[in-house]
C-alpha positions as CSV (number, residue, x, y, z in Angstrom):
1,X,21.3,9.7,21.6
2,X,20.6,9.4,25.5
3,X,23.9,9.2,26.9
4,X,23.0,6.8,29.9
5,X,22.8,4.3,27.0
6,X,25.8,2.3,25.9
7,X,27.2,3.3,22.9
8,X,28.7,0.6,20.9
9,X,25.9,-1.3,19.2
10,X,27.1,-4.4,17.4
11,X,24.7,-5.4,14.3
12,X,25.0,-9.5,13.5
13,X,24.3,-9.8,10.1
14,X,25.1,-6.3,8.9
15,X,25.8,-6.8,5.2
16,X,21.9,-7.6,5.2
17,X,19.9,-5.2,4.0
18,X,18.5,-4.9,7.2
19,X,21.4,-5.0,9.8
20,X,22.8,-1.7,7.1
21,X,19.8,0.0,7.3
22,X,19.2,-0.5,11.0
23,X,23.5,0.4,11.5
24,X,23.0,3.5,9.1
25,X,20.5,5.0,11.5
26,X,22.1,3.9,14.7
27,X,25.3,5.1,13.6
28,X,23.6,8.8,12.4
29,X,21.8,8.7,15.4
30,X,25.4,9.4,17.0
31,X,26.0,5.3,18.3
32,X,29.6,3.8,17.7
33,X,28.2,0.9,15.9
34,X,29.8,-2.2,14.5
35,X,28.9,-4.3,11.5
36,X,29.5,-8.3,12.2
37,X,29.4,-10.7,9.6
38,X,30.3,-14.1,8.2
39,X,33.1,-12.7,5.9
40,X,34.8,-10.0,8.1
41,X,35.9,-8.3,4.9
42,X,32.9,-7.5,3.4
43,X,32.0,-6.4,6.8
44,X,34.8,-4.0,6.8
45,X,33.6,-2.5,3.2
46,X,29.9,-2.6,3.9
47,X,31.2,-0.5,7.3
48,X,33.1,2.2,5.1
49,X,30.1,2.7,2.4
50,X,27.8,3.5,5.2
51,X,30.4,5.8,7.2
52,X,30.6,7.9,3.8
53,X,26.8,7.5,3.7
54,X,26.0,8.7,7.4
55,X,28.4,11.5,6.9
56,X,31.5,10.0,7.8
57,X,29.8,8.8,11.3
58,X,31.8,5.7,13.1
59,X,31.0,2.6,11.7
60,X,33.7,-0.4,11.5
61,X,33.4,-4.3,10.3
62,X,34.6,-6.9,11.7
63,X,33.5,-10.9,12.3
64,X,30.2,-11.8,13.8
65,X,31.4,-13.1,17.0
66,X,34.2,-10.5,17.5
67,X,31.4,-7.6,16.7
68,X,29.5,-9.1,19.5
69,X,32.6,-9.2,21.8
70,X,33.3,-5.6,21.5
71,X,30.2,-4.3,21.7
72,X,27.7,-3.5,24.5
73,X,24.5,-4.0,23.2
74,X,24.3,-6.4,19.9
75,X,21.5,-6.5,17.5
76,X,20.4,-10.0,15.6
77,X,19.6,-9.1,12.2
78,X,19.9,-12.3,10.4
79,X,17.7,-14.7,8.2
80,X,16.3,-17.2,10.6
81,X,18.0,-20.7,8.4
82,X,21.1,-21.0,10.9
83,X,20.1,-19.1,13.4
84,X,20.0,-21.2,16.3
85,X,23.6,-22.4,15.4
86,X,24.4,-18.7,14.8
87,X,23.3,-17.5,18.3
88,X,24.9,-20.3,20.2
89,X,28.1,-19.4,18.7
90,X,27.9,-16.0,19.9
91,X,26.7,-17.2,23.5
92,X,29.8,-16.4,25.5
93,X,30.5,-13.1,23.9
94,X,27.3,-11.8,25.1
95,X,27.0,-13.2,28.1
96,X,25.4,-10.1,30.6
97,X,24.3,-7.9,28.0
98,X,21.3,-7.0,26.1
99,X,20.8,-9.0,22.4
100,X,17.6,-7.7,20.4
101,X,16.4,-9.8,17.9
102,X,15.3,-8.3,15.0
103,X,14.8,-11.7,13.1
104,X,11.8,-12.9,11.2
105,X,11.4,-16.3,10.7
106,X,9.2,-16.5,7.1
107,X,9.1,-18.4,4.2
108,X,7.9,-17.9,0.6
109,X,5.8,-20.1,-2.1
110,X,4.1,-19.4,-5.0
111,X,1.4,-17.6,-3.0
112,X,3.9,-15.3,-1.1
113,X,5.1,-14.9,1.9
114,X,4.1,-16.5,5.2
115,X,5.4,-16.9,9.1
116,X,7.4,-20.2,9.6
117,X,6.6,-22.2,13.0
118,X,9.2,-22.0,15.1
119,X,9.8,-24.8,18.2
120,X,10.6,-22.4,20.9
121,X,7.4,-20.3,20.0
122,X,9.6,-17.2,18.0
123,X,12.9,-16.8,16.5
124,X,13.3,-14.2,20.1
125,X,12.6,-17.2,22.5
126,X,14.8,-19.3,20.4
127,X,17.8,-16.8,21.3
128,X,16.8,-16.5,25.2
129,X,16.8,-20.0,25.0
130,X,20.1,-20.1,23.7
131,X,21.4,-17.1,25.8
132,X,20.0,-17.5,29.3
133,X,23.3,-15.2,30.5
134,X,22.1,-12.2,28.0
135,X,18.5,-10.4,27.8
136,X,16.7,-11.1,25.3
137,X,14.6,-8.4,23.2
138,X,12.4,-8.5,20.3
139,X,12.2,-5.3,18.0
140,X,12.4,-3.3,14.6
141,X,10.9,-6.2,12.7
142,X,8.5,-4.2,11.1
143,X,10.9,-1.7,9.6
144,X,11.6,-1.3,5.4
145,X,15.2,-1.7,4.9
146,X,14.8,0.3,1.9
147,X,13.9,3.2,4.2
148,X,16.1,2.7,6.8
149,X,19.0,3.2,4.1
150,X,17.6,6.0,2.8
151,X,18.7,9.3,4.0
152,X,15.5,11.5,2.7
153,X,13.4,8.8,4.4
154,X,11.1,10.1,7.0
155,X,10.3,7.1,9.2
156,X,8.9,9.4,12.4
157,X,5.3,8.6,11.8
158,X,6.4,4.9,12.4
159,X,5.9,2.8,15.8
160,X,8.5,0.4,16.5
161,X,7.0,-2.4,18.6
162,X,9.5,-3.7,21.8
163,X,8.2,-7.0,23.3
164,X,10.7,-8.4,26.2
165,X,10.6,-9.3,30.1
166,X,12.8,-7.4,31.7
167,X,11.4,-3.9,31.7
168,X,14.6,-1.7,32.5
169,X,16.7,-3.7,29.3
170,X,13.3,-2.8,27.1
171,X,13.1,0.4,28.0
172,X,17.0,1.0,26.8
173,X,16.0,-0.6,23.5
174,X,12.8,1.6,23.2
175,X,15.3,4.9,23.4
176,X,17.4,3.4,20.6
177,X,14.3,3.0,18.7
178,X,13.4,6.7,18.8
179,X,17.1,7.1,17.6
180,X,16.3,5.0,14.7
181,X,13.0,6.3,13.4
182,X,13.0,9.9,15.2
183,X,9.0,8.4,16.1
184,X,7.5,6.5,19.0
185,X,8.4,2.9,20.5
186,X,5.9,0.8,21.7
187,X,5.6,-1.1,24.4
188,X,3.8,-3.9,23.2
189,X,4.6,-6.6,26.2
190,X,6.2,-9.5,27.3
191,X,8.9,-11.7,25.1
192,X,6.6,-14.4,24.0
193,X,4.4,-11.9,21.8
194,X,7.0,-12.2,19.1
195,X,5.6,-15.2,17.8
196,X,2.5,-12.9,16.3
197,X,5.0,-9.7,15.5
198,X,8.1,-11.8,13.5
199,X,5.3,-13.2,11.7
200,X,3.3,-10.0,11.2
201,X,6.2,-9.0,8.9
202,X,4.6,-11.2,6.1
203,X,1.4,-9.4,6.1
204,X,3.5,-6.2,5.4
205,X,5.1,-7.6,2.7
206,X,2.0,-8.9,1.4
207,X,0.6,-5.3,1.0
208,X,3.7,-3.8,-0.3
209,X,3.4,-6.3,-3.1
210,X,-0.4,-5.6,-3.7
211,X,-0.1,-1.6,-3.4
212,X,3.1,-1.3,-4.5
213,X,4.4,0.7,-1.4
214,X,6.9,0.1,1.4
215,X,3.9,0.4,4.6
216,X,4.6,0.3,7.9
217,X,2.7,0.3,11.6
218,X,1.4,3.1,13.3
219,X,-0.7,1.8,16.4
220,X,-3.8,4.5,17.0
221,X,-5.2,5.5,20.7
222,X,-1.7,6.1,22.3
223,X,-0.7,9.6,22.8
224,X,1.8,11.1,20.1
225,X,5.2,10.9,20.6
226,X,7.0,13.9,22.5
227,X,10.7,12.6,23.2
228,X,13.0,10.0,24.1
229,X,11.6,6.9,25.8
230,X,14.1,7.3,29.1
231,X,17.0,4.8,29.4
């Protein structure tokens, strides 16, 4: 964990499988994280079944909107029906700090899954719009939940992909990416190139169905990863 980085990570929507996985690695990563839900209780015992599971590493539950009160930097890991309703909700309680969205707006019919169009371009614009007082970040929508909540899981040969504007507030989700996956994050640009990566997820899903795997992306040409991305 780079120590310039705060160290309370709230995850919205961490009963998902998801926000579990993504607070199972965060938390073993050495991060005081904080599971935020609808239902505060189930929060609470999702939070104590991970602790045990991450070693007894700190992990608590609480409500959505008091996780993202407490916490420093808070992670949207939520299905994209009720989102916008969801985020304005939590507007004031993250006013100044950095929210990454992890959501992927898709849908599914009989031939699978697909990206939904969203109005403000991407489920991450949608919550910038929402939250002009917080940062805005897109990342770890590529990820297998699966994997993330598996301890034997080796996810270092994974990128993560971090699209956002402001480049110090990117760079401090890139190092908790490295923390995550023990791999390499990715620059891959500006906010409004989360409309082609929340919708990428569907292509993913559409292999894992077809090979019967859990893929992932690894982006080719860039030099290998040697460390932390610096906070």
């Amino acid at each position: 964990m780079t120590d310039s980085v705060p160290t309370r990570i709230a995850v919205v929507g961490g009963t998902g499988p998801q926000g579990r996985g993504l607070g199972y690695r965060l938390a073993r990563a050495g991060y005081d994280v904080v599971l935020g839900s609808r239902d505060a209780e189930r929060a609470t015992v999702a939070a104590e079944e991970l602790s045990l599971l991450a070693d007894g590493a700190r992990i608590t539950g609480t409500s959505n909107l008091a996780a993202a009160d407490s916490a420093d930097i808070v992670l949207l890991a939520v299905p994209y029906d009720g989102h916008a309703e969801l985020v304005t909700s939590l507007a004031e309680a993250v006013t100044g700090k950095i929210v990454v969205s992890c959501v992927n707006p898709l849908g599914f019919d009989r031939f699978g899954p697909f990206g939904r169009t969203v109005p403000a371009g991407s489920a991450a614009e949608e919550a910038a719009g929402i939250v002009g007082s917080a940062t805005v970040i897109g990342a770890f929508h590529h990820l297998a939940a699966p994997l993330l909540l598996d301890p034997e899981a080796d996810l270092s040969h994974e990128d993560v992909l971090v699209c956002g504007d402001d480049i110090t507030a990117k760079e401090r989700v890139m190092a908790l990416a490295t923390d995550v996956t023990g791999g390499r994050a990715v620059d891959a640009g500006r906010l409004r190139l989360a409309r082609q990566l929340e919708p990428l997820t569907a292509v993913l899903l559409s292999v894992n169905k077809r090979y019967k795997t859990r893929s992932g992306l690894a982006v080719t040409g860039l030099a290998p990863a040697i460390g932390k991305v610096p906070a």
